[in-house]
N, C-alpha and C positions, 0 to 999 in steps of 0.2 A: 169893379162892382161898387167901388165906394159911391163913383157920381150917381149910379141909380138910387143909391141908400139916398143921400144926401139930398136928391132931389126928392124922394118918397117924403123924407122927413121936412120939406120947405111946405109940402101940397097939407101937412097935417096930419100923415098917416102914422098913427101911432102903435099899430100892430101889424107885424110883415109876416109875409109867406115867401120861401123859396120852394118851388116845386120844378124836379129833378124829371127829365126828359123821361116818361114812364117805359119807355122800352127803345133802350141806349142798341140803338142799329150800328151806331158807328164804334169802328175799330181802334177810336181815341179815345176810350175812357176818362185818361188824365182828365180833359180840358173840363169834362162837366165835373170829377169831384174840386178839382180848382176855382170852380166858378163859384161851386156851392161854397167854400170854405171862404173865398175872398168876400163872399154876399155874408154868412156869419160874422163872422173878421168886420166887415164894413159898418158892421148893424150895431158892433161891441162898442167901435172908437164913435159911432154918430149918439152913445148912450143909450141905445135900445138894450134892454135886460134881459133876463132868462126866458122869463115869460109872453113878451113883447114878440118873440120870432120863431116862426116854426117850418120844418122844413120837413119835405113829403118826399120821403126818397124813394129812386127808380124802381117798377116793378120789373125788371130786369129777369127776375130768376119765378116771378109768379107764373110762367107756364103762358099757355096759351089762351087769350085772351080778346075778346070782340072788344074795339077799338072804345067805341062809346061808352062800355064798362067800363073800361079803366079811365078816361075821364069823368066819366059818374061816380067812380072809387073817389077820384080826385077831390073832387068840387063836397060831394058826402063829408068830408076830412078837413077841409075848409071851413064847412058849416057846422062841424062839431064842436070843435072846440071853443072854450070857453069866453074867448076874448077873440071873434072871427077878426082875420088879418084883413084889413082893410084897402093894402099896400103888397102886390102879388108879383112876385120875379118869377120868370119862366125861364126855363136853362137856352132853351130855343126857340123860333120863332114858329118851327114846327110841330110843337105840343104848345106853344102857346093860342095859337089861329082856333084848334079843335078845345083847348080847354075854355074860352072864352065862348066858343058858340052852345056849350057844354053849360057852364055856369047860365047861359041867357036861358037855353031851354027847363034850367031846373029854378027859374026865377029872380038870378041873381042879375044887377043889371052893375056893367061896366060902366065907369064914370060917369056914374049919376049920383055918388053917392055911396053905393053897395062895396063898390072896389074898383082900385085902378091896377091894370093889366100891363108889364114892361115883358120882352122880348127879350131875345140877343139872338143876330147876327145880322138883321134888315135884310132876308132872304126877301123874295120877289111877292111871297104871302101876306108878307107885313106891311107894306105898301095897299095891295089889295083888299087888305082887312083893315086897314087906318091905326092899327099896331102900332103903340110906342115902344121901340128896341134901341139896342146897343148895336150900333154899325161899327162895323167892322172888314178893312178892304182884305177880301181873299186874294187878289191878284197878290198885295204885298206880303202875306202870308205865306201865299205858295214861295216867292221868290226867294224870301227868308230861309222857307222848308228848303230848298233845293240847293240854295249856297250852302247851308251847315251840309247837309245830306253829301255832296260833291266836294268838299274840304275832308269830311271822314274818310269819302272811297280813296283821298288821295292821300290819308296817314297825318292828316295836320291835326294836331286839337286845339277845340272850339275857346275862343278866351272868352265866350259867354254861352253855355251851350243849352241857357234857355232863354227865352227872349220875350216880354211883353209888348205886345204889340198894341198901339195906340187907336181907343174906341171914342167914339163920340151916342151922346143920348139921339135920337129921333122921335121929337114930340110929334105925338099923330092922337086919333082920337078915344085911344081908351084910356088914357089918365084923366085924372081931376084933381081940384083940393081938394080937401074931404070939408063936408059942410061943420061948423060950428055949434053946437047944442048946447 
């Protein structure tokens, strides 16, 4: 997370948002609070302060919920606060696709100014949506999961038993610098 921080902070964005996949389908937990805490973490060491960053976490346990609501919750909570994030990390690339057509319908416009939009995983949406994310290869992922995963069935332990696996940014078209005033 740091090169997203780092680039948010080259474009001029001086207040960020982490916002947390609003209804965590997947059976990995871990990865999205690891995402979110390395995107804090990342925002601390690039000098962003208390106030500078805020982060809208999962509605997970709010029940059930129409889709557009809860990005309407989202985007609502974005434009609350006092010092709006101008600089917006989405845990994936599949709450990022609906929360940016979300912000356009309630008037918010992606890099133009309003806010720039980043991803993570450069699923097949992000490409289609012109989504800037964090790619990231699943093939070597899996390959990783499945040597640690077949070393445990066979009683060996792991000399690293968790592993960061190497992201790269994908500029597409919802970033920007942020204009000067």
């Amino acid at each position: 997370m740091s090169g997203v921080v780092r680039f948010l902070r080259s474009q001029g964005h001086t207040t960020l948002a982490y916002v947390s996949q609003p209804v965590n389908a997947s059976p990995f937990i871990c990865s999205e609070s690891v995402r979110e805490q390395g995107f804090v973490r990342a925002a601390e060491e690039c000098g962003y302060g208390d106030g500078d960053v805020i982060v809208i976490p999962s509605l997970c346990n709010a029940g059930e919920q129409v889709e557009q609501d809860m990005y309407s919750g989202i985007v609502a909570q974005l434009l609350s606060v006092v010092r709006k994030p101008t600089g917006i990390c989405v845990s994936c690339d599949a709450a990022a696709v609906p929360l940016i057509k979300e912000m356009r319908r309630m008037g918010v416009a992606c890099a133009t100014g309003d806010a720039s939009v980043i991803g993570f995983d450069d699923d097949i949406s992000a490409a289609v949506a012109g989504l800037t994310t964090v790619h990231q290869n699943p093939v070597q992922i899996g390959r990783e999961a499945a040597h640690k995963a077949l070393a445990l069935m066979n009683g060996q332990t792991l000399d690293e038993p968790v592993h960061t696996m190497p992201t790269s940014l994908v500029l597409r078209s919802t970033t920007e610098r942020v204009a000067v005033h």
